[in-house]
C-alpha positions as CSV (number, residue, x, y, z in Angstrom):
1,X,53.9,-120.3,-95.8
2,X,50.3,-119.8,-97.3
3,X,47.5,-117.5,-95.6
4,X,44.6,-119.0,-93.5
5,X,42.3,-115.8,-92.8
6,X,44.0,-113.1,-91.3
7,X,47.1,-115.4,-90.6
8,X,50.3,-116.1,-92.3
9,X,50.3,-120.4,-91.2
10,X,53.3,-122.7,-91.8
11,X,52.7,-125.8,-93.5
12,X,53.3,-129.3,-91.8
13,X,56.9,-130.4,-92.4
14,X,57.3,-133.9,-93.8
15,X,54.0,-133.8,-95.7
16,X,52.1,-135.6,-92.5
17,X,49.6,-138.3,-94.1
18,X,46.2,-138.5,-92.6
19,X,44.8,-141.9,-92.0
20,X,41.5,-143.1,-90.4
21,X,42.5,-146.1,-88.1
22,X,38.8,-146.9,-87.1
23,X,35.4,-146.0,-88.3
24,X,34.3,-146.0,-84.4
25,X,30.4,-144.8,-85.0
26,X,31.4,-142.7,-82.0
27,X,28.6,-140.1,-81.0
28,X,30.9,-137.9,-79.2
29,X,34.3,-139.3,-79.5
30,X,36.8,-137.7,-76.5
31,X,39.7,-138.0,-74.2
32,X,42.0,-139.9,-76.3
33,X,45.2,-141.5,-74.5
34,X,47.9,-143.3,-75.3
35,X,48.9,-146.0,-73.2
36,X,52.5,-146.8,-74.5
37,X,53.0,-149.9,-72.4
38,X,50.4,-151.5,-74.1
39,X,51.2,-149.2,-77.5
40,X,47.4,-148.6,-77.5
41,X,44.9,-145.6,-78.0
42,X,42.0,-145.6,-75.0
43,X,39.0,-142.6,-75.9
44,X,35.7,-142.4,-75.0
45,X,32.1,-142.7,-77.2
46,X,31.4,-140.6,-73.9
47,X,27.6,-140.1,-74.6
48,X,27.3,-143.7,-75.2
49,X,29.1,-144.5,-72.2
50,X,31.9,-146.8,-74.0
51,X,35.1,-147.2,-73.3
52,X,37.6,-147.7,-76.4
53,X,40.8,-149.5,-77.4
54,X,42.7,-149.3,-80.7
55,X,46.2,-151.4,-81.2
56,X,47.8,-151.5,-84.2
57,X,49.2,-154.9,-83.4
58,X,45.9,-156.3,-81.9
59,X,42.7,-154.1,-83.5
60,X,39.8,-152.5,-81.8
61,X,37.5,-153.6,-79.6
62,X,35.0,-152.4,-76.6
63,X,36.9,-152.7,-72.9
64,X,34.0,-151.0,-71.0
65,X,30.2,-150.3,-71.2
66,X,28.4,-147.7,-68.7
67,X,25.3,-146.8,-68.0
68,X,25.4,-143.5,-68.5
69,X,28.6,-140.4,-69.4
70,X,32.4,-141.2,-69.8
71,X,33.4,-137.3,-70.0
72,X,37.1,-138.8,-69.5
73,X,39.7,-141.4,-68.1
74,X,43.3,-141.2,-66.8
75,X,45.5,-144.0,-66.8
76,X,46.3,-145.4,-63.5
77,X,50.1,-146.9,-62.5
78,X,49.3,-150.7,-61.8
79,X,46.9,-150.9,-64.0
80,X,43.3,-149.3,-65.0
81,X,41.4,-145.5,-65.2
82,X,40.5,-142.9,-62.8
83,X,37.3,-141.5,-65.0
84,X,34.5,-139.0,-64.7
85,X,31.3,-140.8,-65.3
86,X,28.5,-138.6,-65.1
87,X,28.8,-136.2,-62.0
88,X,31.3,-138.9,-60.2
89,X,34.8,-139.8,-60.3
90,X,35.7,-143.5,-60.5
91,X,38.6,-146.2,-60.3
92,X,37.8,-148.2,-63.1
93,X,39.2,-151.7,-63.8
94,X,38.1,-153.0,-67.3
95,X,39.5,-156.0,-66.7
96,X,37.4,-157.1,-64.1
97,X,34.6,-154.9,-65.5
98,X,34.3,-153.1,-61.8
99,X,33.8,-149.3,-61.3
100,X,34.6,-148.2,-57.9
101,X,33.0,-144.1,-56.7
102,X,35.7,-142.3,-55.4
103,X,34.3,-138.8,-54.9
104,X,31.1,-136.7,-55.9
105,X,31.9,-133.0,-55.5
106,X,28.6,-131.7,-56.9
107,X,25.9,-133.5,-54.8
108,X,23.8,-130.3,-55.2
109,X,24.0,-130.1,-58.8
110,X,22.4,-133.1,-59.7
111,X,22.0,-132.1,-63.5
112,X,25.7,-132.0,-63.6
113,X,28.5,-134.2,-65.0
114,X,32.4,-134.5,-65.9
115,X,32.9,-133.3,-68.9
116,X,37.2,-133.4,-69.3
117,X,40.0,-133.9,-66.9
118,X,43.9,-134.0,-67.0
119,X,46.7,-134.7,-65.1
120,X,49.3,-132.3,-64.5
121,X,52.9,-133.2,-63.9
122,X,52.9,-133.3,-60.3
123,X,50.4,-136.6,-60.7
124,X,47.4,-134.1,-59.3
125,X,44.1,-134.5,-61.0
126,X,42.4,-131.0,-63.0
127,X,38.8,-131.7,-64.0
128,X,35.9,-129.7,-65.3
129,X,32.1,-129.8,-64.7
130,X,29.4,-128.7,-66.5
131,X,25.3,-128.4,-66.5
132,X,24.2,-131.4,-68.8
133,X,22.7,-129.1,-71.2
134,X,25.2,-126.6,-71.5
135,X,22.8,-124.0,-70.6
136,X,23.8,-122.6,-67.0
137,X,26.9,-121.4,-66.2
138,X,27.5,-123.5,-63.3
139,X,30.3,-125.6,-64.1
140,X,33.5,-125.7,-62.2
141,X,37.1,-126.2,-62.4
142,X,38.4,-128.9,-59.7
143,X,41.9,-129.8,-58.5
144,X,42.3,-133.4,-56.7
145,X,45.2,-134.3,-55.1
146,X,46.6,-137.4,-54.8
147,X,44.8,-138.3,-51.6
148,X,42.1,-138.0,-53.1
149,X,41.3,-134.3,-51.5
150,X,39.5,-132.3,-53.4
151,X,38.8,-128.3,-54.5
152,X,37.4,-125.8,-57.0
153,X,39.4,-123.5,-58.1
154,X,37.7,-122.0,-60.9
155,X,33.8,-121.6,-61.4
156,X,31.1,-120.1,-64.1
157,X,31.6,-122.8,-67.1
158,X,29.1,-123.4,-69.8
159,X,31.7,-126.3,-71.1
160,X,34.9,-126.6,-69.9
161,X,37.3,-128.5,-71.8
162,X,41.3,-129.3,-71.6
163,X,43.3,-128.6,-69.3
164,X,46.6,-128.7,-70.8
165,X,50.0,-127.8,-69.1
166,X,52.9,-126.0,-70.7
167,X,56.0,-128.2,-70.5
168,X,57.9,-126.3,-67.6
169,X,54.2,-126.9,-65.0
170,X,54.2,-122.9,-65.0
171,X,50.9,-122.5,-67.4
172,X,47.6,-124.3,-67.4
173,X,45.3,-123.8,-70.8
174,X,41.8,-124.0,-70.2
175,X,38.7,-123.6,-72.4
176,X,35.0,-122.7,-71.8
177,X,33.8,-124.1,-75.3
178,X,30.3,-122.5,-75.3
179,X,31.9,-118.9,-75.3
180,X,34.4,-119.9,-78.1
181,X,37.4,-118.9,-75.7
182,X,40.5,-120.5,-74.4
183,X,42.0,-119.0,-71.1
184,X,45.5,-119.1,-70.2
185,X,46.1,-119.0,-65.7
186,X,49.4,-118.8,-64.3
187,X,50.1,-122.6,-62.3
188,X,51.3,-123.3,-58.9
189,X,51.7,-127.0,-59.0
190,X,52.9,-127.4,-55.8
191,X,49.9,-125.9,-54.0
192,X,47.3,-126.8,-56.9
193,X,46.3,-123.0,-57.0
194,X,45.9,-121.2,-60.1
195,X,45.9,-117.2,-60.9
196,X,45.9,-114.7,-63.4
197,X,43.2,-115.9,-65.5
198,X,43.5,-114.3,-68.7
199,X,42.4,-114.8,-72.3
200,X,44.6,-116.6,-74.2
201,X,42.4,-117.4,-77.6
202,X,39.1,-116.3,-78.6
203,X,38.0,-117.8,-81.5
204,X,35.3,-117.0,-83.9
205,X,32.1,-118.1,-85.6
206,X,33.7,-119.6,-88.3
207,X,36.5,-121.7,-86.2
208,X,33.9,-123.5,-84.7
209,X,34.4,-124.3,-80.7
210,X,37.6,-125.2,-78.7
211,X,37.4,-129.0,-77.8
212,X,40.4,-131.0,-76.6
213,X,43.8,-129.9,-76.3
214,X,46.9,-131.4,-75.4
215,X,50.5,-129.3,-75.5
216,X,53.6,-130.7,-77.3
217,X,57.2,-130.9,-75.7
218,X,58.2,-127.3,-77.8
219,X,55.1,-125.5,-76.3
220,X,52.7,-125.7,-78.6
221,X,49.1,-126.0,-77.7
222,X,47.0,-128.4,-79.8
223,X,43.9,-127.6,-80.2
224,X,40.3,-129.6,-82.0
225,X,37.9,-127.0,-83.5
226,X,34.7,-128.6,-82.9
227,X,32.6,-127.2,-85.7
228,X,35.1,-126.3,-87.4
229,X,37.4,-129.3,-89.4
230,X,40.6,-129.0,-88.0
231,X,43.3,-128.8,-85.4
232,X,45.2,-125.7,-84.7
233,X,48.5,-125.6,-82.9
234,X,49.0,-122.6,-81.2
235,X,52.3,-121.3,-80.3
236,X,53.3,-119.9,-76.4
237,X,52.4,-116.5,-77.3
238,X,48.8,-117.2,-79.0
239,X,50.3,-116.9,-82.8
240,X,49.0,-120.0,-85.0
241,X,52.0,-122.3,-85.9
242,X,50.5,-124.3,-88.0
243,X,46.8,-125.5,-88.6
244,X,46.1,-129.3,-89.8
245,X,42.7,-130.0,-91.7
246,X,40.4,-133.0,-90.8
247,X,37.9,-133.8,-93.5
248,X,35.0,-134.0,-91.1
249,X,33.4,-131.0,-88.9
250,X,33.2,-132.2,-85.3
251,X,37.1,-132.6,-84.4
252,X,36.8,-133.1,-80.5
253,X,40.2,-133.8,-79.1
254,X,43.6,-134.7,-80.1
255,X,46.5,-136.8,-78.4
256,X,50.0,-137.4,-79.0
257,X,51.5,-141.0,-79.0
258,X,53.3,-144.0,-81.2
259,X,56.1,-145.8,-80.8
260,X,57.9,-142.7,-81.3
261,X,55.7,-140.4,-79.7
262,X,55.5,-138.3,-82.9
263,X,52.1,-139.7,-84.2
264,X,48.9,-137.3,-83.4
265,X,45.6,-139.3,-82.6
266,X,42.4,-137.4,-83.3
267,X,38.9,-138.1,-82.8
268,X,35.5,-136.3,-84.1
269,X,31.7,-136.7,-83.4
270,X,28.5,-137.3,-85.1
271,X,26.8,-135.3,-82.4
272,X,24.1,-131.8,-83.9
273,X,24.6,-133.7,-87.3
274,X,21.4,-134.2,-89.5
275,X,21.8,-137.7,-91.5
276,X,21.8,-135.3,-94.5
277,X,25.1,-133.3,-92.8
278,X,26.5,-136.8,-92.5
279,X,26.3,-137.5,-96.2
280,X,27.2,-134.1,-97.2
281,X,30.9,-134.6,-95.1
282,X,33.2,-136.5,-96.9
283,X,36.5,-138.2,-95.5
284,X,37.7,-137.9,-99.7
285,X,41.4,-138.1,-98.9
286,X,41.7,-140.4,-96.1
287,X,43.1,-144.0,-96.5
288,X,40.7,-146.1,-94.2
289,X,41.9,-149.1,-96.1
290,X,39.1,-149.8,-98.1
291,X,38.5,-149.1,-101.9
292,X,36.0,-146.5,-101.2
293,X,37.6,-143.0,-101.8
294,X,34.2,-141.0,-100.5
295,X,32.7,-142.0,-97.0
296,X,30.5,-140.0,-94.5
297,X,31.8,-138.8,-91.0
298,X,30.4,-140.9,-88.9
299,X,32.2,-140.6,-85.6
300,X,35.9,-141.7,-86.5
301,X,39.2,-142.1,-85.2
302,X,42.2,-140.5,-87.1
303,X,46.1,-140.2,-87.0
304,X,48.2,-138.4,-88.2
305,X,51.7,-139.8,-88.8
306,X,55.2,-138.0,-89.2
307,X,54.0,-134.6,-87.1
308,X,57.5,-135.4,-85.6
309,X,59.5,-134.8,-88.5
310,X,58.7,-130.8,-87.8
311,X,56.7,-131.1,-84.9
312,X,57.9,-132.7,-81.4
313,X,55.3,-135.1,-80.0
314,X,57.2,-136.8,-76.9
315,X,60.5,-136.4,-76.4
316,X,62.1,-138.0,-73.0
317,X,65.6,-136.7,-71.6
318,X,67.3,-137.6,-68.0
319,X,66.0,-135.6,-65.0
320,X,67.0,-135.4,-61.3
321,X,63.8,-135.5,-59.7
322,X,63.1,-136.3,-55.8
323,X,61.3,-139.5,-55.0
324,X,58.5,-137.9,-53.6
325,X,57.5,-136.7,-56.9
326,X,57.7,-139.7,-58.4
327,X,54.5,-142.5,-58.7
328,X,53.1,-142.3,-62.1
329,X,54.8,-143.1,-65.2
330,X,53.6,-141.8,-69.1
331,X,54.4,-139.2,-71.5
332,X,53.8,-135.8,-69.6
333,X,54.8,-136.6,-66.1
334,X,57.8,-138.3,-64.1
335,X,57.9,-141.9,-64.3
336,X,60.0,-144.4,-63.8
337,X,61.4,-146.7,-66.5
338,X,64.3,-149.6,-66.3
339,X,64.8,-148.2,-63.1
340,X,66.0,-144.8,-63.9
341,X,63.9,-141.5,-63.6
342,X,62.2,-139.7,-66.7
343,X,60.6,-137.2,-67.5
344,X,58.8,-136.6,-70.9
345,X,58.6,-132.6,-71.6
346,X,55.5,-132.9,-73.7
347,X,51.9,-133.1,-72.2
348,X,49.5,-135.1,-74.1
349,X,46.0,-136.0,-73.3
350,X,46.6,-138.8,-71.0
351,X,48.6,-139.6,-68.0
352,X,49.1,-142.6,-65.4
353,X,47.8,-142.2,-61.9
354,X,49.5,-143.3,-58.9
355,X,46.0,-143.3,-56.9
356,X,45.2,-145.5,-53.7
């Protein structure tokens, strides 16, 4: 144990090694997913408008360009994204390079735009909006269902980020990052209602802002300080477990994945830094494979491998589950696999879709 504050925190078991797997330039790196299929990491340069892909096995490289915001992307089953691009949602096939509009719930707001957006483990879309500048409290919480129906169920965000889903569906974490605070409701997945909005974390000047979050398969919420050089996991009841510092300040989301499911992917951002902040924000102790032991934080991708060896990432087990809730695959939601049912207990920042 060793103090951090006011707080007693435990250290990461098996001595977890920080690596940077990709000097990405990203200006607001976000919504990182791993697509195990493809044993790949998709995030977002989402001011830029780029889509990214990261492969141990095959590299980095670009998949998609748009002309505007990526605030995030869900896999879909059969191949490609749902994503938020500016105040839209999309189906988005790289491949072919084609965006398709699905739905624009905010005609009226036209200085508004996607900022993040889950899946939770019925295969039901939970997205946030938020005014471009962060200024007006008019962003909104929205739930889409499958059919592509759609409804807010939350409203009054500066910047929302997350959500998150505790592993039994009965919780959903969401933060408004402006007002330093991440609120805990009670979930009805079947309905797509939530209730009992409450505090769950308020953090303070000096822990920087909540960004993204993603839940691991023992309960613990995972959460990027941006502002604030690290990721904190959270246990159910709000006490920090265990906190993980990231040599750079902007820490903007963090995802779970690997072959085993036990390696945590984290991005930052360059955004709000001076050129002189840049310099002054060394990545000292990370191996980014070249001979250069002190390098500037310029908007990159990290890992962290071994969390596993004291901290579940994914673990799958056998489930009964009825058809009907079945038609997406990927760690935090049923899918299907060899033809038998699964179900992965964790919830990590991105899921497939089984969308029209």
């Amino acid at each position: 144990m060793r103090r951090s504050g006011k707080y007693e925190v435990c250290e990461l078991a098996g001595n977890p090694k920080l690596e940077c797997i990709w000097e990405a330039r990203t200006e607001l790196g976000e919504s990182a997913i791993w697509v195990d299929d493809e044993q790949a990491l998709y995030f977002v340069d989402g001011l830029e408008g780029r889509l990214l892909r990261y492969s141990e096995s095959e590299g980095t490289s670009e998949v998609y360009r748009h002309d505007g915001v990526i605030g995030f992307i869900a896999q879909r089953v059969g191949g490609g994204f749902i994503a938020g691009m500016d105040n839209k949602l999309y189906k988005l096939d790289t491949l072919l390079g084609i965006a398709a509009e699905v739905t624009c719930p905010e005609p009226q707001l036209p200085n508004n735009q996607f900022n993040d957006g889950k899946v939770d483990p019925r295969g039901c879309l939970w997205a946030g909006t938020l005014d471009r500048d962060c200024a007006q409290p008019v962003g909104s919480l929205y739930h889409v269902e499958r059919d592509l129906t759609w409804k807010a169920v939350d409203h009054g965000y500066l910047c929302p980020n997350g959500p998150a889903f505790s592993p039994d569906g009965r919780i959903l974490y969401h933060s408004d990052s402006m007002r330093r605070t991440i609120h805990k409701f009670d979930l009805d997945l079947d309905n797509g209602e939530i209730s009992n909005k409450r505090v769950f974390i308020q953090f303070d000047e000096h822990a920087g802002l909540p960004d993204g979050m993603t839940v691991d398969c023992d309960g613990r919420l995972w959460v990027a300080h941006f502002g604030g050089g690290q990721v904190t996991a959270f246990g159910p009841s709000g006490k920090i477990d265990a906190v993980l510092h990231v040599p750079v300040p902007n820490v903007t989301t963090c995802a779970f994945g690997g072959s085993k499911g036990t390696t945590l992917f984290i991005t930052t951002s360059r955004t709000w830094m001076t050129e002189a902040q840049l310099r002054e924000a060394p990545l000292a102790d990370v191996d980014d494979g070249s001979s250069t032991a002190r390098s500037t934080a310029r908007g990159r991708t990290l890992r962290v491998r071994r969390i596993g060896d004291g901290y579940s990432g994914i673990r799958l087990r056998w489930l009964n589950a009825t058809k009907d809730r079945i038609g997406l695959r990927s760690p935090d939601v049923f899918f299907v696999r060899d033809g038998r049912v699964w179900l992965s207990a964790s919830v990590t920042s991105g899921i497939d879709l089984a969308w029209p």
